[in-house]
C-alpha positions as CSV (number, residue, x, y, z in Angstrom):
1,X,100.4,45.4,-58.3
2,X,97.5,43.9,-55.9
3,X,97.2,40.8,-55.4
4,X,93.7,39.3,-55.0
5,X,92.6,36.8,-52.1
6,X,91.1,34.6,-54.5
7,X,94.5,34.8,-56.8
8,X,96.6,33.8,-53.5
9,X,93.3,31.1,-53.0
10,X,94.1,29.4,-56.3
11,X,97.9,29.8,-56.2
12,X,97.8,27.6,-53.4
13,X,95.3,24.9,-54.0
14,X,97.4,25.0,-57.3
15,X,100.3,24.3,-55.1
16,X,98.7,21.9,-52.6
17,X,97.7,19.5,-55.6
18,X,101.0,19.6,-57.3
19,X,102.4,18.4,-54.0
20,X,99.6,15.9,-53.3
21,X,100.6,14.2,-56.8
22,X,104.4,13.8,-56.5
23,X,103.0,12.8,-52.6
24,X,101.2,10.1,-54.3
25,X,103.4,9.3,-57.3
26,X,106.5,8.6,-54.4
27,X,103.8,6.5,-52.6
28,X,103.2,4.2,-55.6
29,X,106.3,4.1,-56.5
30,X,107.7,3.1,-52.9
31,X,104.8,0.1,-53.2
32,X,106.3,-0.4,-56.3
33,X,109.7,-1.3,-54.9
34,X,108.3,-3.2,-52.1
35,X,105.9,-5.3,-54.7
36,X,109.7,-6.3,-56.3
37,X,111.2,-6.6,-52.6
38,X,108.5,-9.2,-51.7
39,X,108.9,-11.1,-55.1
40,X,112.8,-11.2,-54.1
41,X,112.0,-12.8,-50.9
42,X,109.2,-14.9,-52.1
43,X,111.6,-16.2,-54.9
44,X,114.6,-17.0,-52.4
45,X,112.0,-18.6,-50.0
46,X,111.2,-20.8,-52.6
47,X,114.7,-21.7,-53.6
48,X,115.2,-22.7,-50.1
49,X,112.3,-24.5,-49.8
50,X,114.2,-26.5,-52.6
51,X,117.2,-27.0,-51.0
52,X,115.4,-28.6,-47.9
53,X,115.8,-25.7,-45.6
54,X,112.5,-25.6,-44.9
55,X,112.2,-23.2,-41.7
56,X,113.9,-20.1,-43.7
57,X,111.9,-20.8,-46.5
58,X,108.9,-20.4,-44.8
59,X,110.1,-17.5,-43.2
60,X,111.1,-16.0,-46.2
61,X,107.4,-17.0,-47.7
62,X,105.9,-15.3,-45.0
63,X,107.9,-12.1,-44.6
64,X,107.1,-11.9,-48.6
65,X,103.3,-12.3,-47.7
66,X,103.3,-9.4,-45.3
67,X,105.5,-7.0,-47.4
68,X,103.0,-7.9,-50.0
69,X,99.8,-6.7,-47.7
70,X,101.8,-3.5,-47.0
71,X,101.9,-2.7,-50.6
72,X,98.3,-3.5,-51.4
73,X,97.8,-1.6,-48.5
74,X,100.1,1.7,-49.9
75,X,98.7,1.4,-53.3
76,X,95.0,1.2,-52.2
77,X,95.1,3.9,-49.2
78,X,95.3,7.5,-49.9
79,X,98.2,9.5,-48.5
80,X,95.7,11.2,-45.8
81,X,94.6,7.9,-44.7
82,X,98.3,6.5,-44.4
83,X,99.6,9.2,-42.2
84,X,96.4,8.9,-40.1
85,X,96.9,5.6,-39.8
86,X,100.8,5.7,-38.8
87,X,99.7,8.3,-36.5
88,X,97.5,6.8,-34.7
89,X,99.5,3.3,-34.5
90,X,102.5,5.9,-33.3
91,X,100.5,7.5,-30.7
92,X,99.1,3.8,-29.1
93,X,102.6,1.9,-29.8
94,X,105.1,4.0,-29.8
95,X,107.9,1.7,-29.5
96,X,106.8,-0.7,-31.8
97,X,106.5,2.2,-34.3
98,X,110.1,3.5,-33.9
99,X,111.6,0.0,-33.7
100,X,109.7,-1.0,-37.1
101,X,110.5,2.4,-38.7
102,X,114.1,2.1,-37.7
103,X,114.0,-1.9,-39.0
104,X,111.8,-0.4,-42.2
105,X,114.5,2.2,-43.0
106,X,117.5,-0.5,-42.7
107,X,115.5,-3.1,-45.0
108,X,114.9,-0.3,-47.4
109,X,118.2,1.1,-47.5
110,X,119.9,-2.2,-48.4
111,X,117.0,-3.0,-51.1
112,X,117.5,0.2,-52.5
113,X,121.3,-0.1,-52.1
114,X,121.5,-3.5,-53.8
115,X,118.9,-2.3,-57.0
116,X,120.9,0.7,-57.8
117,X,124.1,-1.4,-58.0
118,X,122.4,-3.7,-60.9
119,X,121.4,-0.8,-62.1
120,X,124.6,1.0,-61.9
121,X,127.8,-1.6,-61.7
122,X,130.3,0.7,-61.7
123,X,129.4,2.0,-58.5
C-alpha cells in the first residue's frame, strides 16, 4: 500500500491541531486554576485586612492582582505567543526566569496539592 504525500500532509496537520487544542485546553484550564488561586489570596488578604494586619493584607491584595494579570494574560494570548514571549524574557533574564519558574512550580504544586485534598479527603 502507498502512501500519498498529501495523505501524510493531512495526517499531520490532523495531528498538529489535535495537539494545539489539548495545548490550549491545558492553557485555559491552568488560567483557570490560577483565576481561583488569586480569589484565594485576594479573599485571605481581605480577611487580614480585617483583623488589622494591614501590611499582609496588602500583600496578599497585591500578589492576587498580579496572579490575576497572568491569567488574563494566559486566557487572552495564544499558546505561540506565550512561548515566544517566555522565550524571549528567558533569553534577556535568564535568572529571573529560572528563579520565577522554580517559585511558579512551588506555588503551583502546593495550590494544586491543597485543591486535590478538598477534592479528595481521604488522601
Amino acid at each position: 500500500m502507498a502512501v500519498y504525500p498529501s495523505t501524510v500532509q493531512q495526517t499531520n496537520a490532523q495531528t498538529r491541531g489535535q495537539v494545539q487544542g489539548l495545548i490550549t485546553e491545558q492553557k485555559d484550564r491552568f488560567a483557570g486554576r490560577l483565576g481561583g488561586l488569586a480569589g484565594a489570596l485576594r479573599e485571605a488578604g481581605e480577611k487580614l485586612d480585617q483583623q488589622d494586619e494591614y501590611s499582609l493584607g496588602r500583600f496578599a491584595i497585591g500578589a492576587a492582582d498580579r496572579v490575576d494579570r497572568v491569567a488574563f494574560y494566559l486566557r487572552n494570548r495564544p499558546m505561540t505567543g506565550v512561548v515566544h514571549d517566555a522565550e524571549t524574557f528567558a533569553r534577556r533574564r535568564p535568572d529571573l526566569f529560572l528563579g520565577g519558574a522554580f517559585v511558579a512550580g512551588l506555588l503551583l504544586a502546593r495550590f494544586l496539592k491543597a485543591s486535590s485534598l478538598k477534592e479528595n479527603p481521604s488522601w
